[in-house]
Structure formats: structure tokens, C-alpha cells
ZADO-1210 file (C-alpha; in nm, 4 decimals, padded with zeros to 6 digits):
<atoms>
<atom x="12.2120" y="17.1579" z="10.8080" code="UNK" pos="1"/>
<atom x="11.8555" y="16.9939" z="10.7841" code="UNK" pos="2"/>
<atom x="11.9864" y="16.8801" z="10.4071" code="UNK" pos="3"/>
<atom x="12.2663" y="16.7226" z="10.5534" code="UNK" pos="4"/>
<atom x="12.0555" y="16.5302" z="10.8228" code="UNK" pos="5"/>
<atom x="11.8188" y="16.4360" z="10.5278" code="UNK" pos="6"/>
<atom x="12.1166" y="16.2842" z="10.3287" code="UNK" pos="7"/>
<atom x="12.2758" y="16.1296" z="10.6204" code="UNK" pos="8"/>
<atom x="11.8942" y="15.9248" z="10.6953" code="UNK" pos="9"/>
<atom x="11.8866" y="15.8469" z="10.3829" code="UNK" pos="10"/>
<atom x="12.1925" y="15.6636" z="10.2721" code="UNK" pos="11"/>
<atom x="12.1842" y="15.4989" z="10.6221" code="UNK" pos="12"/>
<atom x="11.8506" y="15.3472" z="10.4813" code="UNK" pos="13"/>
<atom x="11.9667" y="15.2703" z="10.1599" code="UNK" pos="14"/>
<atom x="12.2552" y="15.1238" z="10.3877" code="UNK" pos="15"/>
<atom x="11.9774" y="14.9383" z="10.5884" code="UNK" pos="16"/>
<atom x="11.7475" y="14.8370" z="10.2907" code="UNK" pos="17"/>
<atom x="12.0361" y="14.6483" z="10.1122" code="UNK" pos="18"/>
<atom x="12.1644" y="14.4277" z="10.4118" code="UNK" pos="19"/>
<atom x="11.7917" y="14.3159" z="10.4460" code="UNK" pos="20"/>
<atom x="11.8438" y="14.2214" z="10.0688" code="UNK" pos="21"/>
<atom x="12.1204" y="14.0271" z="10.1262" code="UNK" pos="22"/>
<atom x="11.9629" y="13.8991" z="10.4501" code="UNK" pos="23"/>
<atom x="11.7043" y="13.7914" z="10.2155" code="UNK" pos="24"/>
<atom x="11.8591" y="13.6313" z="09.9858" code="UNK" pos="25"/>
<atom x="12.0600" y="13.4242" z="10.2204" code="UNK" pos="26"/>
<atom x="11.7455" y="13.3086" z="10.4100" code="UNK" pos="27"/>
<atom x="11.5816" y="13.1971" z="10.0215" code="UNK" pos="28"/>
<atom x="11.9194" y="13.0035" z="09.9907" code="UNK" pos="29"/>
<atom x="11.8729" y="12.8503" z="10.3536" code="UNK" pos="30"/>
<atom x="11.5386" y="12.7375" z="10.2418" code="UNK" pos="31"/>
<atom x="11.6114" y="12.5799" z="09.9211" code="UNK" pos="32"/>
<atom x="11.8348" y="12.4274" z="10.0996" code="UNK" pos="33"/>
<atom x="11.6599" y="12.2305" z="10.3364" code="UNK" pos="34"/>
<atom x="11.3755" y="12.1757" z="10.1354" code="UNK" pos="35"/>
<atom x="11.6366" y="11.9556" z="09.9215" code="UNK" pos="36"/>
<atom x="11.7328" y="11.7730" z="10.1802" code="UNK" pos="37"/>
<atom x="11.3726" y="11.7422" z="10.2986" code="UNK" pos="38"/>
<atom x="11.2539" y="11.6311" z="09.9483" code="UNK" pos="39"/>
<atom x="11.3770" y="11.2354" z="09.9604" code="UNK" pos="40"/>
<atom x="11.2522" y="11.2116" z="10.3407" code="UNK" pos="41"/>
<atom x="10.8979" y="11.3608" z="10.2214" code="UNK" pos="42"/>
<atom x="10.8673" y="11.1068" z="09.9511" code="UNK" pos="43"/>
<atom x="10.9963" y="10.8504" z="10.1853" code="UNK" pos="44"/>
<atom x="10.6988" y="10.9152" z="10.4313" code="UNK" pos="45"/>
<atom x="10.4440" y="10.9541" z="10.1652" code="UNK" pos="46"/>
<atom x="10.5266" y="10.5960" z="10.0442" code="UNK" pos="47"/>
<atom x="10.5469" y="10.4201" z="10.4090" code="UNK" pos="48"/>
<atom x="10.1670" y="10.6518" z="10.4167" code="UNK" pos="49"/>
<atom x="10.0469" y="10.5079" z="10.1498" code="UNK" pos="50"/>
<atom x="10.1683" y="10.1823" z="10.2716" code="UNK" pos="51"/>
<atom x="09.9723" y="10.2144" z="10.5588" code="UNK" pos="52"/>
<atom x="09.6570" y="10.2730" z="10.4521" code="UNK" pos="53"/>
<atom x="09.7007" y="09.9914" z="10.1959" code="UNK" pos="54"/>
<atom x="09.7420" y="09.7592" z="10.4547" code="UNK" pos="55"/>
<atom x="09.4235" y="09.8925" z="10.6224" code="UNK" pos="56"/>
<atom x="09.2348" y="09.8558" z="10.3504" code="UNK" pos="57"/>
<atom x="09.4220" y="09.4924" z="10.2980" code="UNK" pos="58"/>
<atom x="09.2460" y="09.4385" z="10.6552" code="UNK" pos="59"/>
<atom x="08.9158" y="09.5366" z="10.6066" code="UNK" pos="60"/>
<atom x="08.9131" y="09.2710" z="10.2841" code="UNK" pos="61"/>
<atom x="09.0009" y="09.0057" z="10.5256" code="UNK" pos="62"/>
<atom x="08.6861" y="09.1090" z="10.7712" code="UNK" pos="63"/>
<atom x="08.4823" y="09.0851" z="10.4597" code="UNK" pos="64"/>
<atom x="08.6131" y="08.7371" z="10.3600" code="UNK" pos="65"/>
<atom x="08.5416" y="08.6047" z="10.6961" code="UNK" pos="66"/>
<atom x="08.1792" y="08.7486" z="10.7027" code="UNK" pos="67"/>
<atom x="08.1597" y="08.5817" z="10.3584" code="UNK" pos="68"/>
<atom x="08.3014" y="08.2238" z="10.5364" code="UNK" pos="69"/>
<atom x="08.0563" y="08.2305" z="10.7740" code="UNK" pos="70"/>
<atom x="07.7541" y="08.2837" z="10.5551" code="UNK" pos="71"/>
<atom x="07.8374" y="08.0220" z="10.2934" code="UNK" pos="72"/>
<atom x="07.9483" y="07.7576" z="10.5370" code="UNK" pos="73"/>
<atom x="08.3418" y="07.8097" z="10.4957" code="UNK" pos="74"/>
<atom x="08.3573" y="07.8302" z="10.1793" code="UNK" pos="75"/>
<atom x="08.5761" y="08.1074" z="09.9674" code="UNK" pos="76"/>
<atom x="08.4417" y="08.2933" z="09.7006" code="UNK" pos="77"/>
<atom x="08.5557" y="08.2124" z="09.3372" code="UNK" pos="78"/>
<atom x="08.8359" y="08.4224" z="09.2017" code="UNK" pos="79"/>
<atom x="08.6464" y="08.4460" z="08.9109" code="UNK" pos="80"/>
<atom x="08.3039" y="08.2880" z="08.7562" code="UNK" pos="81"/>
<atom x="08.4032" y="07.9862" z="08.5613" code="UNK" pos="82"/>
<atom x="08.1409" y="08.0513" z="08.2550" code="UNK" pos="83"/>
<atom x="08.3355" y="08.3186" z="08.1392" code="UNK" pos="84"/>
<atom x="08.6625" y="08.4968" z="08.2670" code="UNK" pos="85"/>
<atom x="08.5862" y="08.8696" z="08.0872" code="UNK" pos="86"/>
<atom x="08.1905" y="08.9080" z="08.2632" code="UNK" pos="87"/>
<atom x="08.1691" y="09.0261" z="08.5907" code="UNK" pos="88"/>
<atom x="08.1459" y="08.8195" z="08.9148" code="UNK" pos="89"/>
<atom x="08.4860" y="08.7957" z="09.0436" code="UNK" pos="90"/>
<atom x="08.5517" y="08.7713" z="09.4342" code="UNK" pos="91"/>
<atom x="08.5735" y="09.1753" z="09.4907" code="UNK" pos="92"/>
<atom x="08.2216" y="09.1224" z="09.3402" code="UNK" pos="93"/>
<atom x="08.1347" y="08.9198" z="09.6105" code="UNK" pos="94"/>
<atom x="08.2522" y="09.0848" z="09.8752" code="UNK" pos="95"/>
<atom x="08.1095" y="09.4445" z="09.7758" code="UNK" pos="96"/>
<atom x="07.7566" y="09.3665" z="09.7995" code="UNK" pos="97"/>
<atom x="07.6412" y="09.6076" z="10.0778" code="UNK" pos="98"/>
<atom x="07.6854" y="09.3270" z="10.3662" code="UNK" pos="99"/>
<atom x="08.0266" y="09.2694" z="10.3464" code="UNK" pos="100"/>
<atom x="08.2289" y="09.5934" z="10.2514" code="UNK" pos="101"/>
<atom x="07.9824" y="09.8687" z="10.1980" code="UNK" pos="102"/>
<atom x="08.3047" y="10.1050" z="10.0190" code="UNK" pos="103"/>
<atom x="08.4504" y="10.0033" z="09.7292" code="UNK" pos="104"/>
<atom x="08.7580" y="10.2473" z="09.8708" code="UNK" pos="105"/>
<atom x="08.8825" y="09.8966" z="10.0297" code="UNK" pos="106"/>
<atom x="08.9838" y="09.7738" z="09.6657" code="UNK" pos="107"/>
<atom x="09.1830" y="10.0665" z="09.6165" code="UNK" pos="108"/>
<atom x="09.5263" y="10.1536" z="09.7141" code="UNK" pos="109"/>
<atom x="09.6793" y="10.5168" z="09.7108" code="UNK" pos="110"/>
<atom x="10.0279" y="10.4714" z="09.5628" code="UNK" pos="111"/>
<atom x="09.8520" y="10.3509" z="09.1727" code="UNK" pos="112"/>
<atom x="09.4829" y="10.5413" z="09.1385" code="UNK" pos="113"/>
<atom x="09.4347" y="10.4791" z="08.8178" code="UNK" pos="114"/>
<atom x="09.4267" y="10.1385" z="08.9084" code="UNK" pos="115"/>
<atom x="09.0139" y="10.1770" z="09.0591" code="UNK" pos="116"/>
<atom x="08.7804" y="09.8722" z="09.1420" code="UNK" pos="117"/>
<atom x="08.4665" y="09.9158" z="08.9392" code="UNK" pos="118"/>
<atom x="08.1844" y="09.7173" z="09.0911" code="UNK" pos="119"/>
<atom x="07.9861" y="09.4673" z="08.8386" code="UNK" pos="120"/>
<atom x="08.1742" y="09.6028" z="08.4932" code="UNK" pos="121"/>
<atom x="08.2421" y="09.3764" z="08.2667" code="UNK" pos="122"/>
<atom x="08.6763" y="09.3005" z="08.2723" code="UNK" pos="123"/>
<atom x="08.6790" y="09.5745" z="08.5229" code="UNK" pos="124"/>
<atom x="08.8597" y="09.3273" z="08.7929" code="UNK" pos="125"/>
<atom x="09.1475" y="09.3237" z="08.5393" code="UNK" pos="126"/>
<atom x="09.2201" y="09.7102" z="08.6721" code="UNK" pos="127"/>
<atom x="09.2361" y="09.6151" z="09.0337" code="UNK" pos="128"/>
<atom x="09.5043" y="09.7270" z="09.2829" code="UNK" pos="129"/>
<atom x="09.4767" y="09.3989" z="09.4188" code="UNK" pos="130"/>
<atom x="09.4094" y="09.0000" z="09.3591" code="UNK" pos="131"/>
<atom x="09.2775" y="08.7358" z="09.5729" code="UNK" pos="132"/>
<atom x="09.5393" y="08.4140" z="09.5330" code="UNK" pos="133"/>
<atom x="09.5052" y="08.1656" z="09.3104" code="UNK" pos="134"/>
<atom x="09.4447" y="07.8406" z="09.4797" code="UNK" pos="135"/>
<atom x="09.2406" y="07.9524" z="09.7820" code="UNK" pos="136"/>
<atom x="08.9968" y="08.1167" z="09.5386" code="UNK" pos="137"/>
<atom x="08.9873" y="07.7751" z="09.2488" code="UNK" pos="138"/>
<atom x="09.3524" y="07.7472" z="09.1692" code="UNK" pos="139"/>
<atom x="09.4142" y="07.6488" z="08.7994" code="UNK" pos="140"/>
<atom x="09.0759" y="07.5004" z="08.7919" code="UNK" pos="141"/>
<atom x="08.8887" y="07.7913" z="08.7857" code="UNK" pos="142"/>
<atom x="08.5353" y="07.7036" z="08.9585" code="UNK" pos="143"/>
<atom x="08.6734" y="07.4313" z="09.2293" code="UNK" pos="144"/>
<atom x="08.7079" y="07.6936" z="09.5291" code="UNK" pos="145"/>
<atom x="08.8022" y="07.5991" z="09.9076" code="UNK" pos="146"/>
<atom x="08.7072" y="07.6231" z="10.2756" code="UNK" pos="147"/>
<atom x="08.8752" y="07.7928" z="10.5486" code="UNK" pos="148"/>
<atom x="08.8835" y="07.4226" z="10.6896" code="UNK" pos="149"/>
<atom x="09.1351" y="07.3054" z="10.3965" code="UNK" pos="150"/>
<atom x="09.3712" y="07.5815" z="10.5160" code="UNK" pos="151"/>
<atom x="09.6402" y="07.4007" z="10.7106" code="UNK" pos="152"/>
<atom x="09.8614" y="07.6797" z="10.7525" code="UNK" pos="153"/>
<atom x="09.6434" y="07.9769" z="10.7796" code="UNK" pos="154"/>
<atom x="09.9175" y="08.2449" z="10.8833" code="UNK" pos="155"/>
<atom x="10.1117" y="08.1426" z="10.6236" code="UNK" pos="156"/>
<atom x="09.9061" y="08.1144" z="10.3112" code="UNK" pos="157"/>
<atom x="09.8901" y="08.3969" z="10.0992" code="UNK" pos="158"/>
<atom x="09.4969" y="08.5408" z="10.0848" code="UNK" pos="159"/>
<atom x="09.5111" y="08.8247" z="09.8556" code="UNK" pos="160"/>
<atom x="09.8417" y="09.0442" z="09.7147" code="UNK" pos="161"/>
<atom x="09.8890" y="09.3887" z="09.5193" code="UNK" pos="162"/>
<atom x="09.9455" y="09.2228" z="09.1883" code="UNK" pos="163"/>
<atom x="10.1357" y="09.3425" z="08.8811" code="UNK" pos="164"/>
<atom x="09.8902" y="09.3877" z="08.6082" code="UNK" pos="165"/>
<atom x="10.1785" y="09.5522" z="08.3421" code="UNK" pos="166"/>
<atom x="10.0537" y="09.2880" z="08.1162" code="UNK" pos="167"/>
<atom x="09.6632" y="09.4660" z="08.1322" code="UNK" pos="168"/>
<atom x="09.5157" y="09.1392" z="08.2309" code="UNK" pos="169"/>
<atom x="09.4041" y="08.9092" z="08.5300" code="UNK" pos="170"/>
<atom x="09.4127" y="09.1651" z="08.7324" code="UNK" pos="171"/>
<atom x="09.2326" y="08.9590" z="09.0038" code="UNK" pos="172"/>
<atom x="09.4408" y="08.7231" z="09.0966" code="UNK" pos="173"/>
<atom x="09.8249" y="08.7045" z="09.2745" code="UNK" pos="174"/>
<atom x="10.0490" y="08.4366" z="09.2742" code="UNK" pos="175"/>
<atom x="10.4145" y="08.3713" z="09.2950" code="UNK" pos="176"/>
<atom x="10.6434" y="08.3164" z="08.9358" code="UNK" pos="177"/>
<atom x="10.6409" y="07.9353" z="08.9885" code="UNK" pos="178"/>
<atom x="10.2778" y="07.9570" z="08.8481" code="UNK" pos="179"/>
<atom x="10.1185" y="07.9594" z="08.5576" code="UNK" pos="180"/>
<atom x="10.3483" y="07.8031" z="08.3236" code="UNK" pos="181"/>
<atom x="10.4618" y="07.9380" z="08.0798" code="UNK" pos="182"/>
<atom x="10.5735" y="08.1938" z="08.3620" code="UNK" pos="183"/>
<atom x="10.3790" y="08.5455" z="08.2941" code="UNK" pos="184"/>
<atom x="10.4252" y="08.8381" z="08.5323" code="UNK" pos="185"/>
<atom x="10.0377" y="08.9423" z="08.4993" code="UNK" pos="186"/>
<atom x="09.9389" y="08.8517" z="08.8557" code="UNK" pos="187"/>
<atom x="10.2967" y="08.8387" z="09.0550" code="UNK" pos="188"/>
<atom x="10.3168" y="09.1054" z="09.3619" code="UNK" pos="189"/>
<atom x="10.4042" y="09.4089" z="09.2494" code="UNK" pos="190"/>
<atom x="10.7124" y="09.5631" z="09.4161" code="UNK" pos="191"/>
<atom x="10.7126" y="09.8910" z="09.2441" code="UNK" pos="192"/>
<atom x="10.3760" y="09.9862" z="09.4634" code="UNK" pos="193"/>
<atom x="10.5269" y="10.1018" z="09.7795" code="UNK" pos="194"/>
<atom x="10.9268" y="10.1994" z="09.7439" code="UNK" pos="195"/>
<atom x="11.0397" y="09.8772" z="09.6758" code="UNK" pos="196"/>
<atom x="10.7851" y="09.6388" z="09.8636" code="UNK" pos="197"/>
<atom x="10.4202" y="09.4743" z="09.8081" code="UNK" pos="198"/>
<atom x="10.1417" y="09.4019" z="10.0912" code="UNK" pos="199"/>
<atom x="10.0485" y="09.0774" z="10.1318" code="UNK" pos="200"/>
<atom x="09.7336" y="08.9165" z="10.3573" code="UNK" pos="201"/>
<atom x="09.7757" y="08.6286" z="10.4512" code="UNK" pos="202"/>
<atom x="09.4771" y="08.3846" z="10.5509" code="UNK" pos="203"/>
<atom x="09.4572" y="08.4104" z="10.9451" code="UNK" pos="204"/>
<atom x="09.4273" y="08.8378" z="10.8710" code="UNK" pos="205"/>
<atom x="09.8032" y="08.9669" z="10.8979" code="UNK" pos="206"/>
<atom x="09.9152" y="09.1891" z="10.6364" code="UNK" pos="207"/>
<atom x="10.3351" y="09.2086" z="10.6010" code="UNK" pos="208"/>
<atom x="10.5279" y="09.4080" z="10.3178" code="UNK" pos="209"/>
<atom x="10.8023" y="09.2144" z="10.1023" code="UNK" pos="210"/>
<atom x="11.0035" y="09.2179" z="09.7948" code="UNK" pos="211"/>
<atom x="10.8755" y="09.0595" z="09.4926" code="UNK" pos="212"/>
<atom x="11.2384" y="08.8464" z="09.4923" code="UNK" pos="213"/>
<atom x="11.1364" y="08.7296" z="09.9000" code="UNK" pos="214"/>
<atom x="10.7324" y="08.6702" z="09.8307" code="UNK" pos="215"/>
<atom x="10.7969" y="08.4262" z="09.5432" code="UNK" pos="216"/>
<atom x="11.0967" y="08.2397" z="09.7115" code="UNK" pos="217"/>
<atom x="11.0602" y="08.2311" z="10.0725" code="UNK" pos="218"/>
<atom x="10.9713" y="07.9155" z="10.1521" code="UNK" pos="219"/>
<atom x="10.7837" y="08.0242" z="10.4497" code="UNK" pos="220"/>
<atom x="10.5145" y="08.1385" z="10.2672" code="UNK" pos="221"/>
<atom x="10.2794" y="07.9332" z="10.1064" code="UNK" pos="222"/>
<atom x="10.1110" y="07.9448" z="09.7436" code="UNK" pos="223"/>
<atom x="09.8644" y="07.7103" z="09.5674" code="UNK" pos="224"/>
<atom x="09.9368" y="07.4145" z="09.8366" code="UNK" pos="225"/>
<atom x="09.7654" y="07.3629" z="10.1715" code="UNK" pos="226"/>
<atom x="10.0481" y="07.3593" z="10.3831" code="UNK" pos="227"/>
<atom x="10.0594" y="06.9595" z="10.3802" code="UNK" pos="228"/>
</atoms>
């Protein structure tokens, strides 16, 4: 009789411990499941993240230019030193000095590390994350800089970008493709950085995201002109 009992327990826990199996399995397929469907939106708000914090950063290099204005009476600093283009002294130069961005974090943006601001190496602008633009910082004459006073438009004219250094040089400067000519990508925004879109500051502080296609064409925003 006892034997029996015995038995009977134990095939109703063999019963028992192969529905939790299957319950199991079922709850593993549940959860490959969602995480699937969870993967894309993940990735999605890692990107918009990363986004975010490069437009902080985008920020904080607009404080510093400004602190920079106001000691040197309005006046940007260079994009680059006009003696020679491959030795230090480019603007991020200027502007991480201790007194005006005391991090060299600002220069960098999440989505590309590899691409890391190295302060006062020689070329090591080139690997930026980001440029200042062209004209406001000496335009095609390298050395010939401008005031905050010859900025007409000031919410419209591009400051600094997240350039496109696939070409492994000038990486401190942005522009749009109407400039330099012969056209060269080496400096246009980069719209591979954040799903699609670049940051771009603009003069008067505001940082929006666009295209590549929309920053180089709208006619709203303004490259290498003052705004006449």
C-alpha cells in the first residue's frame, strides 16, 4: 500500500516537474520575444541619449566662446594658427586653457569615441568630434578671424558642427559642400553621428539636429557670409 502511495507521489511529480519545463520554456520564448521587439527601440533611445549629451556638450563650447569674446574684445579665436596648419593651436586649443572649459569631455561626443580631443598635440584637432565653422573662425584666409559684432544674423550662423572627418583630415573645421572647391567631404556635418542627423550651434547658443542634405541647403542657415 505505502509502495503504491510512493509511486502515485512520484509520477504526479514527474507529472509536475515537466509542466514547469514546458512552463519554462514558454516564458524563455516570451522573453526572446520581447527583447526583439525591444532591441530597435533600445538603440533608438541610446542614439536620441547620445544626442543629448552632444548637444550639452555643444552648449558648454558656446559658454566658452563667449567667455573667450569678452576677454579679447569680441574677437573669435582662429580655427587654426596660420604659420602652420599640422602644429597645435587650433580654437579647441583656445578654449581649453583652464579659464574657459576646464574638461576636455566638452570636445567629445558619445556616439564616435575614438574620435577624442587631445589638448596641445600636434594634428590632434584633425581627430575631433567636432569643428568650429569656417568663416567665423578666418574663412579661406586662414589668420583673418571675426567679431561677434560682424555677426548679422547670430541665430542663424552656423558656430561649430560635428564634422565628417572620413577623409582623416581638417578635422577642425565644418562647413557646408558649397565650400572649398574642389568640393571635399572632410569637414561637412556628419549625419551618420546620431541615427541619421548632426548637431549644429549656431552663433547666438542654440544647438538643433539636421540632415546633412537640410544643413548644406537650407537657405535659412547661414555659412561663410554675414547674413548681409
Amino acid at each position: 500500500m505505502q509502495r503504491q502511495k510512493l509511486q502515485s507521489c512520484r509520477h504526479q511529480q514527474s507529472k509536475s516537474s515537466a509542466f514547469t519545463l514546458i512552463e519554462l520554456l514558454v516564458v524563455i520564448a516570451i522573453i526572446s520575444l520581447l527583447v526583439s521587439m525591444l532591441l530597435p527601440s533600445l538603440k533608438t533611445a541610446k542614439a536620441l541619449a547620445n544626442r543629448v549629451v552632444c548637444s550639452a556638450n555643444m552648449r558648454n563650447i558656446n559658454l566658452a566662446f563667449g567667455l573667450y569674446n569678452n576677454d579679447w574684445d569680441g574677437w573669435f579665436p582662429l580655427v587654426r594658427e596660420v604659420k602652420n596648419p599640422l602644429v597645435s593651436g587650433v580654437w579647441a586649443d583656445k578654449l581649453y586653457d583652464g579659464t574657459y572649459l576646464e574638461s576636455a569631455e566638452a570636445f567629445n561626443c558619445p556616439s564616435v569615441p575614438l574620435r577624442v580631443f587631445i589638448p596641445d598635440e600636434t594634428n590632434g584637432a584633425c581627430k575631433m568630434a567636432y569643428g568650429m565653422e569656417w568663416w567665423v573662425g578666418g574663412g579661406d584666409d586662414i589668420g583673418q578671424g571675426h567679431k561677434i559684432i560682424d555677426i548679422v544674423k547670430p541665430a542663424n550662423t552656423v558656430l561649430a558642427g560635428e564634422n565628417n572627418n572620413s577623409s582623416g583630415a581638417h578635422g577642425y573645421g565644418v562647413h557646408d559642400n558649397r565650400w572649398p572647391v574642389p568640393l571635399n567631404e572632410w569637414g561637412w556635418p556628419d549625419d551618420e553621428r546620431h541615427s541619421g542627423v548632426s548637431n549644429i550651434l549656431f552663433v547666438d547658443g542654440h544647438v538643433l539636429a539636421y540632415t546633412q542634405d537640410i544643413a548644406c541647403s537650407d537657405s535659412s542657415i547661414i555659412w561663410f557670409t554675414d547674413g548681409d
